[in-house]
C-alpha positions in Angstrom: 0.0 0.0 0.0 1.0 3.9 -1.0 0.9 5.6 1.5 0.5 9.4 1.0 1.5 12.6 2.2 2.3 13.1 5.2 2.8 9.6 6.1 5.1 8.6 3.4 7.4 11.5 4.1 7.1 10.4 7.8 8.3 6.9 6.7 11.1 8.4 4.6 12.5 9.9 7.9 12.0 6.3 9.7 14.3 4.9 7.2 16.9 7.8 7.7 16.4 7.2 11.5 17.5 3.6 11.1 20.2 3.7 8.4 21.9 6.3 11.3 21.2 3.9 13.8 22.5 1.0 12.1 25.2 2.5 10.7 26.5 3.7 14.9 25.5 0.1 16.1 27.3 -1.8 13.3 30.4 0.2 14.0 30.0 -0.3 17.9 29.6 -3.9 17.8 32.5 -4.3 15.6 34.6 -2.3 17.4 33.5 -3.8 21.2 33.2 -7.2 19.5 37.3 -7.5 17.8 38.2 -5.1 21.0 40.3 -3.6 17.9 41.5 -0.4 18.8 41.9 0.8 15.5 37.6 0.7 14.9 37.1 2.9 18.1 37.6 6.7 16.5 35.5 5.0 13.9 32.5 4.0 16.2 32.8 7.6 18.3 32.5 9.3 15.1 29.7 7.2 14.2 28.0 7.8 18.0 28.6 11.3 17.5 26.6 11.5 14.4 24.2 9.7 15.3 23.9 11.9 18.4 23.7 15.0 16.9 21.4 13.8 14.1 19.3 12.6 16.7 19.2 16.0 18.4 18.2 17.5 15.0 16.3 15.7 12.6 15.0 13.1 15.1 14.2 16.1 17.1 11.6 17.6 14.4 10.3 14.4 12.9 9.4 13.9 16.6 7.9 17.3 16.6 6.0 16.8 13.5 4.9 13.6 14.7 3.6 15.1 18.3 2.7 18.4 17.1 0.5 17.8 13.9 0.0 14.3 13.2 -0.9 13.0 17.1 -3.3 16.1 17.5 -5.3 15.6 14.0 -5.7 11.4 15.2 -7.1 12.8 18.8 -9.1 14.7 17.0 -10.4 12.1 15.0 -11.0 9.9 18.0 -12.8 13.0 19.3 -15.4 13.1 17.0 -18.3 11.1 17.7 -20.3 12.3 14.1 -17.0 10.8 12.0 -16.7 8.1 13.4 -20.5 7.2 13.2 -20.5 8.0 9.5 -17.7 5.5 9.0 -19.5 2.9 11.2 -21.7 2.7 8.8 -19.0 2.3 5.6 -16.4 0.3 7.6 -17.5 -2.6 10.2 -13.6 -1.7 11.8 -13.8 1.8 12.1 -14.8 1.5 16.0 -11.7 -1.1 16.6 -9.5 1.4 14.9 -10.6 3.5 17.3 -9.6 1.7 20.3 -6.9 0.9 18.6 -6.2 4.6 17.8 -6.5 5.7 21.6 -4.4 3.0 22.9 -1.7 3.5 20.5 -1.4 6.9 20.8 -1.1 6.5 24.1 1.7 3.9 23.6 3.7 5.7 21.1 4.3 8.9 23.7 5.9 6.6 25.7 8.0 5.7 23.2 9.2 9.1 22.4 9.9 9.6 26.2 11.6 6.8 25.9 13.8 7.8 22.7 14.7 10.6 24.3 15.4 8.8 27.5 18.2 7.0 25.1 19.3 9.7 23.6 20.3 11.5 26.6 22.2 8.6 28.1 24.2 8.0 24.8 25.1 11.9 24.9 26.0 12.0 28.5 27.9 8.6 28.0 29.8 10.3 25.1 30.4 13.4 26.8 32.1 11.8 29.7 34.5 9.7 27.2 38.5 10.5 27.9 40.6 10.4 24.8 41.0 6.7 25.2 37.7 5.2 27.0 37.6 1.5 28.4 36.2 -1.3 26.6 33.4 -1.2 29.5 32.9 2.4 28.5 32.5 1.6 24.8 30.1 -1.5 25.6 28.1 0.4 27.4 28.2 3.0 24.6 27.2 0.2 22.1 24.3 -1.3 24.5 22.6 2.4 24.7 23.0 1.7 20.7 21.0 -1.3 20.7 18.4 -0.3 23.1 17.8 2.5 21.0 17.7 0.4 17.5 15.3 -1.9 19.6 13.0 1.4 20.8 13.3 2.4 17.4 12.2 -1.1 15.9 9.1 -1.8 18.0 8.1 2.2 17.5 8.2 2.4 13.6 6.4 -0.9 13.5 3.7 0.5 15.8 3.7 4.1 13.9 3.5 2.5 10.3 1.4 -0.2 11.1 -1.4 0.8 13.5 -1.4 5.2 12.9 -0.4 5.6 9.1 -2.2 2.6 7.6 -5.4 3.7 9.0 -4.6 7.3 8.9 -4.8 7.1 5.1 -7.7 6.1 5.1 -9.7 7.9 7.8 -8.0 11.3 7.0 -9.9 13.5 4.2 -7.5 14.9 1.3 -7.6 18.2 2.8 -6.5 16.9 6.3 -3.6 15.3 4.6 -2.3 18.5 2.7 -3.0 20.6 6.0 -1.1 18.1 7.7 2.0 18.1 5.2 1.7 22.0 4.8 2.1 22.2 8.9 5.0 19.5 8.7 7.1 21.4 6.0 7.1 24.1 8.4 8.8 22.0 11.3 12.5 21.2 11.8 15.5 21.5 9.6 14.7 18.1 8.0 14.0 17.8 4.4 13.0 13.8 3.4 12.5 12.9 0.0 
């Protein structure tokens, strides 16, 4: 399925989110796996990228996420007279509902807990010296893979249970409002 605007540009920044994550875990691993010194200023620069992309474009996909998209889906929920008229088109419209709330619900705990991660990995790589442990640079690769694991579990939920339905439920002028008040978020530009 197609997904369109504003979703698909929201999955366009999920798959930048996770190539940066990937790239930062796959260099951690490798380096804390061999223990080869030479990989370390290879996985700090990769942590450091990842951190600051994180504090940048993760930073306003999670704005346009909580700011426009979350707010137009509470609406939605909100209105009784919608979601009888699609009662009546779709038999599902009432789970996706329930479905709706309870996800929403879910997914701002995930973005507490993103930037839970986040902090950690920036404090951890703040407090590096010029040659850390290999303790220190495990426990910089495990705040990697918690945050690929967030990451994982929150796409899945986003894609699958908010933008699937979203496409649906949303009217063609919700969707361009929604992408007009996205554009004008953040510094990232996706696709």
């Amino acid at each position: 399925m197609s997904l369109p605007e504003p979703f698909a540009r929201l999955v366009r920044e999920h798959v930048a989110i996770a190539g940066m994550v990937a790239a930062a875990r796959g260099a951690s691993e490798a380096a804390v796996q061999y223990r080869d010194e030479t990989l370390v200023p290879e996985m700090l620069a990769e942590l450091h990228a990842l951190h600051a992309f994180m504090g940048r474009e993760l930073a306003a996909h999670i704005a346009r996420e909580e700011d426009v998209l979350f707010p137009a889906f509470r609406a939605l929920t909100a209105d009784d007279r919608l979601i009888d008229e699609l009662v009546v088109q779709h038999d599902r419209v009432q789970e996706r509902r329930a479905l709706l709330e309870s996800v929403l619900t879910a997914l701002d705990q995930h973005h507490d807990d993103v930037t839970d991660e986040r902090e950690r990995l920036g404090a951890r790589l703040e407090a590096q010296p010029s040659a850390p442990s290999w303790e220190a640079l495990q426990e910089l690769a495990e705040s990697v893979r918690q945050l690929d694991w967030i990451f994982q579990g929150h796409f899945g939920d986003e894609e699958d249970d908010l933008f699937a339905p979203g496409a649906e439920l949303f009217s063609p002028a919700d969707l361009e409002r929604m992408t007009q008040e996205m554009e004008a978020i953040g510094p990232a530009r996706s696709g």
